[in-house]
C-alpha positions in Angstrom: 5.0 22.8 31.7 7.9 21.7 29.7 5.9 19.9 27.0 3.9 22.7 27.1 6.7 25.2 26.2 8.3 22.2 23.9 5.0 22.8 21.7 4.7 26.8 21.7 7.9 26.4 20.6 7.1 24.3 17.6 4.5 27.6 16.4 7.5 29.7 16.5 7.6 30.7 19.7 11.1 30.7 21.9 11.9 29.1 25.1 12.0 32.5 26.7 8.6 34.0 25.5 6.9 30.3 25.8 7.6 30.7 29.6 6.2 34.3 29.5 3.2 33.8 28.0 2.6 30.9 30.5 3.2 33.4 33.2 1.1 36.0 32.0 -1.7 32.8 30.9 -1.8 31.7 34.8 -2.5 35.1 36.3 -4.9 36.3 33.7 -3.5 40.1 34.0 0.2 40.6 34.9 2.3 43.6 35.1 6.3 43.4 33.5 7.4 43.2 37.2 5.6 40.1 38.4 6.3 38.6 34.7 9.7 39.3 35.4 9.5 37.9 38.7 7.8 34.8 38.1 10.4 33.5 34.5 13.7 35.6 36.1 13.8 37.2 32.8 15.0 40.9 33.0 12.5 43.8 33.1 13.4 45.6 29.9 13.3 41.9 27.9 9.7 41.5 29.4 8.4 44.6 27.6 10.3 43.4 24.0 8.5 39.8 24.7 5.3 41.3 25.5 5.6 43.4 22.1 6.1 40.1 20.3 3.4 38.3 21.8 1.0 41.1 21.1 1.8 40.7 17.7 0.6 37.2 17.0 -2.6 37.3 19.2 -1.4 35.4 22.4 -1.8 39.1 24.3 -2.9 42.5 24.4 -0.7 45.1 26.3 -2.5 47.8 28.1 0.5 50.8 28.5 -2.5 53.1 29.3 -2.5 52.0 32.6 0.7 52.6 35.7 2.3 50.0 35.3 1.9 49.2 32.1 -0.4 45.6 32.1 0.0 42.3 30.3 -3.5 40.7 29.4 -3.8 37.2 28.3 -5.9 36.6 25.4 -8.5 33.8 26.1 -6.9 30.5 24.4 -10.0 29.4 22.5 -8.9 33.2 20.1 -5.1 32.5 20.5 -5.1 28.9 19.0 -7.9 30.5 16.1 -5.1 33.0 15.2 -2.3 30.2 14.9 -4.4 28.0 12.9 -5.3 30.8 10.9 -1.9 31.2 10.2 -1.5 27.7 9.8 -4.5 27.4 7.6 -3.0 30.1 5.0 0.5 28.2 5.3 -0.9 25.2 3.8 -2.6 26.6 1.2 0.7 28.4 0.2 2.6 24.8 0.2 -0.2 23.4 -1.4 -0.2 25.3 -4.8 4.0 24.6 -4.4 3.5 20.9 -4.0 4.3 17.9 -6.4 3.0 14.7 -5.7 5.2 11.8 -6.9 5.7 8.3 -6.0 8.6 7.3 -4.3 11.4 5.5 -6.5 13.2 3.5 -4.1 11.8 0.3 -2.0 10.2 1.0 1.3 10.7 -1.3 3.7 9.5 -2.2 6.8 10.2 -4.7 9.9 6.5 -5.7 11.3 6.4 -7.5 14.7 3.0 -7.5 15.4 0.0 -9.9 14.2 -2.6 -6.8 13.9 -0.4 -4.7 12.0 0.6 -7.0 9.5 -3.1 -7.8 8.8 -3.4 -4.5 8.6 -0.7 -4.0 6.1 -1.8 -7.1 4.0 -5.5 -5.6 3.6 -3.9 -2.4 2.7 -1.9 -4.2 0.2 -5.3 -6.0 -1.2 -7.5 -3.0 -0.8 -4.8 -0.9 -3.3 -4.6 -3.2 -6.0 -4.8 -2.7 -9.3 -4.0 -6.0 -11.4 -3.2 -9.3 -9.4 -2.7 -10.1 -5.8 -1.2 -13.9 -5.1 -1.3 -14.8 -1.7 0.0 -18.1 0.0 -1.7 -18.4 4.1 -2.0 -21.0 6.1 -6.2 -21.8 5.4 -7.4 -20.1 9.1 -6.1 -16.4 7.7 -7.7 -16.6 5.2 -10.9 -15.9 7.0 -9.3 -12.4 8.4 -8.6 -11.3 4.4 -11.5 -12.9 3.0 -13.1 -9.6 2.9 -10.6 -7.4 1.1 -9.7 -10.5 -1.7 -13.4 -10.9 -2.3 -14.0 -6.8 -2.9 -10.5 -7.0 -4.9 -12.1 -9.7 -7.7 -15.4 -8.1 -7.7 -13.6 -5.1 -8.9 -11.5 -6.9 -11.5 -8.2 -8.1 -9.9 -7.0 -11.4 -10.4 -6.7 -12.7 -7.3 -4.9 -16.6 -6.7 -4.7 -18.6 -3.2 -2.9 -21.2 -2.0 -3.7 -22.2 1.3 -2.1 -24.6 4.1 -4.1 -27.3 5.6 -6.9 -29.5 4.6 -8.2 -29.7 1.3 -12.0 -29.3 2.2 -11.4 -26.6 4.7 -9.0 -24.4 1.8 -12.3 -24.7 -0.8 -14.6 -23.1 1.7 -11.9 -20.7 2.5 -11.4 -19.8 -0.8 -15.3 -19.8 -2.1 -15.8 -16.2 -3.9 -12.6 -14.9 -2.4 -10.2 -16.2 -5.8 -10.3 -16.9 -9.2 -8.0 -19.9 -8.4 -7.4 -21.8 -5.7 -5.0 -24.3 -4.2 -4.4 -26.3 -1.1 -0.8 -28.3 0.0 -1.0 -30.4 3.5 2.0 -29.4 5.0 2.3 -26.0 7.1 3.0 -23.0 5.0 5.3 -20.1 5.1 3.3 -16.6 4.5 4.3 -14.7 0.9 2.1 -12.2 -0.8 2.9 -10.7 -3.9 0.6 -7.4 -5.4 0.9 -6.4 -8.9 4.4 -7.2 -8.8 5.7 -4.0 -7.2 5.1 -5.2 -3.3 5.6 -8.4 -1.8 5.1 -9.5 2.2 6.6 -12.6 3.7 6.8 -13.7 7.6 6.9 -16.6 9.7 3.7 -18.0 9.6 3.5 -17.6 13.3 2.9 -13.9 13.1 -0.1 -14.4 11.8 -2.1 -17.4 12.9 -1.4 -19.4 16.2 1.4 -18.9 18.6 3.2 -15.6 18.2 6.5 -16.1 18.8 9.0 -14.4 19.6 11.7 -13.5 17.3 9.5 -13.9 14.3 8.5 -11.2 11.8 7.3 -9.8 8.7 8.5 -7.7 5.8 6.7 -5.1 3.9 7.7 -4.4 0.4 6.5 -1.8 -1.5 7.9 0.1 -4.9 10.5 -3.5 -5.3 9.6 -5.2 -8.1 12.9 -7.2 -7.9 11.6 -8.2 -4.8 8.1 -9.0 -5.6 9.1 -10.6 -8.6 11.5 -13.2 -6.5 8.4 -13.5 -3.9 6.7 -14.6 -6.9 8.9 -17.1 -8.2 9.2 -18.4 -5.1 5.1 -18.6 -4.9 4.7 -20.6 -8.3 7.6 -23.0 -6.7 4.8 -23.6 -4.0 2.0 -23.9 -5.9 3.5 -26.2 -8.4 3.5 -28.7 -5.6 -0.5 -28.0 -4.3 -3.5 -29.2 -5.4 -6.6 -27.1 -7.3 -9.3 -26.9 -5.3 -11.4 -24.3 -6.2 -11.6 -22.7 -10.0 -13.9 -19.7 -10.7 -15.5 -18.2 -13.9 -13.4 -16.2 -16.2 -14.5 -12.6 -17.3 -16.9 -12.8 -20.3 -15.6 -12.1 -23.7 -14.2 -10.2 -25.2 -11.9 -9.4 -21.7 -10.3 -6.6 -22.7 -7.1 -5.0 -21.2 -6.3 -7.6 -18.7 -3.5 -7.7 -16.5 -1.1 -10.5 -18.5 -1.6 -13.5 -16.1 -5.5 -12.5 -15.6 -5.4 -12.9 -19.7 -3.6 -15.8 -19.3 -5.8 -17.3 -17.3 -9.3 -16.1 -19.2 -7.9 -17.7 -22.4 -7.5 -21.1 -20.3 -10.4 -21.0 -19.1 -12.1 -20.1 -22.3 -9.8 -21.7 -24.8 -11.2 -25.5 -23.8 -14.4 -25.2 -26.0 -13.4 -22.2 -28.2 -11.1 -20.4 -30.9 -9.8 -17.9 -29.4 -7.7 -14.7 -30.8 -5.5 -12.6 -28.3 -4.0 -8.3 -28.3 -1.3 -8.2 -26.8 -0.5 -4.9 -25.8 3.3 -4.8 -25.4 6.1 -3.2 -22.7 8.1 -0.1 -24.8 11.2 -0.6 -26.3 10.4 -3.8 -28.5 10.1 -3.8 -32.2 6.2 -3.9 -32.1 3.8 -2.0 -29.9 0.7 -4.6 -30.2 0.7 -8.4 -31.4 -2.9 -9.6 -32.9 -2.9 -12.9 -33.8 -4.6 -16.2 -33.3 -4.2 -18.3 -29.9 -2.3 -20.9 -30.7 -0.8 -23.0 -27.4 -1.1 -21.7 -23.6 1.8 -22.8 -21.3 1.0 -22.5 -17.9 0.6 -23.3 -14.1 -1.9 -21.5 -12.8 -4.9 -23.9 -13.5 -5.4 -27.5 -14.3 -4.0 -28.9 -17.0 -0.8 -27.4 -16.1 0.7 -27.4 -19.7 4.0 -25.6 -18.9 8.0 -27.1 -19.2 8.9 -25.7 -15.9 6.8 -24.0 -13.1 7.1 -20.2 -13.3 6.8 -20.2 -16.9 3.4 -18.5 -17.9 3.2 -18.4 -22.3 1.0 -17.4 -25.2 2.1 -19.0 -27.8 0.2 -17.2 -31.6 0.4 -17.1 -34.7 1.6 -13.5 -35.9 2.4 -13.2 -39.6 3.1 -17.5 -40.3 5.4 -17.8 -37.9 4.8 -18.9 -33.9 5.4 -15.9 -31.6 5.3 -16.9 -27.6 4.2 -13.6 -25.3 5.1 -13.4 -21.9 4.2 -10.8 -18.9 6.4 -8.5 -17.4 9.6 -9.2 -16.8 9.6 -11.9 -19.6 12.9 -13.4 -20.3 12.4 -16.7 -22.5 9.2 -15.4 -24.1 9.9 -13.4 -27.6 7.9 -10.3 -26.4 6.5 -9.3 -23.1 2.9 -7.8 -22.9 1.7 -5.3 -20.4 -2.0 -6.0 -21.4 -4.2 -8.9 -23.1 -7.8 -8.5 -24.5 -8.9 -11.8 -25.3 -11.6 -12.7 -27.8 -13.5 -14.9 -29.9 -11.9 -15.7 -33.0 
């Protein structure tokens, strides 16, 4: 009964006039004495309880009759009233409520191997502009399905998997834009549109689970997700391509910066090409057009860059060289939110 009592109290109801109605509920009909009787609760505080209940619907009280009679009202009707209640309170905080994001990280320990799958297709399924993922090769059968769905609808999606280099390109077939493989066993990091990150032992999520090891779950950090990252292009500096996919048609227009970067790669081998750059506020332009000039990069092979996180546009804005970088950009002269690359 106590849980019982525990809830009815959670709809308002006190300890003293849960236990009551629960009396009165058993019997069906009960009179103020046996009520009294049954919860120890004085005579006199019977009838004030009985009042009460009467008023929200759990029972009627029939004074007509000597003595006076407590009816229970059938529970299907009592729990319609409360949700009627309910139902109207919403409604009230609903035309009150805000909606905003949260502006401080969430974080969160995971322990076990089906949540943090769980987590990491949530992750996928949410993106907007890039998810870079780094698995040993067997997971990436279990996310196949959410990275796939994420590049048919326009993220950038990059891979590097541990293990062999024949069993990675399978893995990776239709699943990234870009793909790598390195040999040795490999940590787990995940990075999505540089606001959340996961990492764990690579135990959690494909052989032995052992004990001791888990994951984090990063979201609103891009101080974290931006160190995940840096930490990612460290990795994949030292793997081998192994699968390459086809760039968006021209013109690509508003592409995530590193999505950009990799279209005008991909296009730039046979091609002029001109690039919009679309850049973060608080610089001393709003949108660089110019010709494409020189890319510096590590995503795809050639790698052309001077060290491996660095990811450049270099144009030519106004007779001078001008180098654009994505967000966060700290050696690059301007950093762009956007690209639309395009045929010159």
């Amino acid at each position: 009964m106590g849980s019982t009592v525990d809830t009815l109290a959670q709809f308002g109801l006190s300890e003293t006039e849960a236990a009551a109605y629960l009396a009165v509920l058993e019997r069906g009909t009960a009179t103020v004495a046996a009520v009294s009787d049954e919860t120890d609760i004085s005579t006199g505080y019977v009838y004030d309880i009985a009042e009460n209940l009467a008023d929200r619907g759990l029972v009627v009280v029939d004074d007509h009759h000597t003595p006076t009679q407590i009816r229970a009202v059938d529970p299907e009707s009592a729990v319609e009233s409360m949700t009627a209640v309910l139902t109207d309170l919403e409604a009230d905080l609903s035309e009150r409520y805000t909606e905003t994001e949260p502006d401080y990280p969430a974080v969160e320990v995971v322990r076990s191997r089906q949540t943090l799958y769980d987590r990491l297709e949530h992750l996928v399924e949410t993106a907007d502009d890039e998810v870079f993922v780094m698995v040993p090769t067997p997971v990436a059968a279990r996310v196949a399905e959410a990275l796939t769905d994420a590049r048919d609808r326009g993220v950038f999606v990059a891979l590097l998997l541990g293990g062999d280099d024949g069993e990675a390109a399978r893995a990776a077939d239709g699943a990234a834009h870009v793909a790598r493989s390195w040999d040795p066993p490999v940590e787990s990091l995940v990075m999505v549109d540089n606001e959340a990150a996961v990492t764990s032992d690579s135990s959690l999520l494909h052989g032995e689970h052992r004990e001791g090891h888990y994951g984090l779950v990063l979201e609103q950090s891009p101080k974290v997700a931006g160190a995940v990252a840096s930490q990612w292009f460290n990795f994949w500096a030292a793997a081998d391509e192994v699968a390459t996919g086809e760039p968006p048609a021209l013109p690509a227009e508003e592409l995530p910066f590193r999505f950009g970067l990799f279209t005008a790669v991909e296009h730039g081998a046979d091609r002029d090409l001109q690039v919009t750059a679309d850049l973060f506020p608080g610089q001393d332009r709003e949108r660089i057009t110019a010709p494409l000039v020189e890319v510096k990069q590590g995503l795809v092979e050639p790698v052309t860059y001077d060290f491996p996180v660095q990811n450049t546009l270099v144009v030519e804005a106004d007779g001078e060289r001008v180098t654009v970088g994505g967000p966060g950009a700290f050696v690059e002269d301007y950093s762009a939110r956007s690209l639309t690359i395009s045929e010159r």
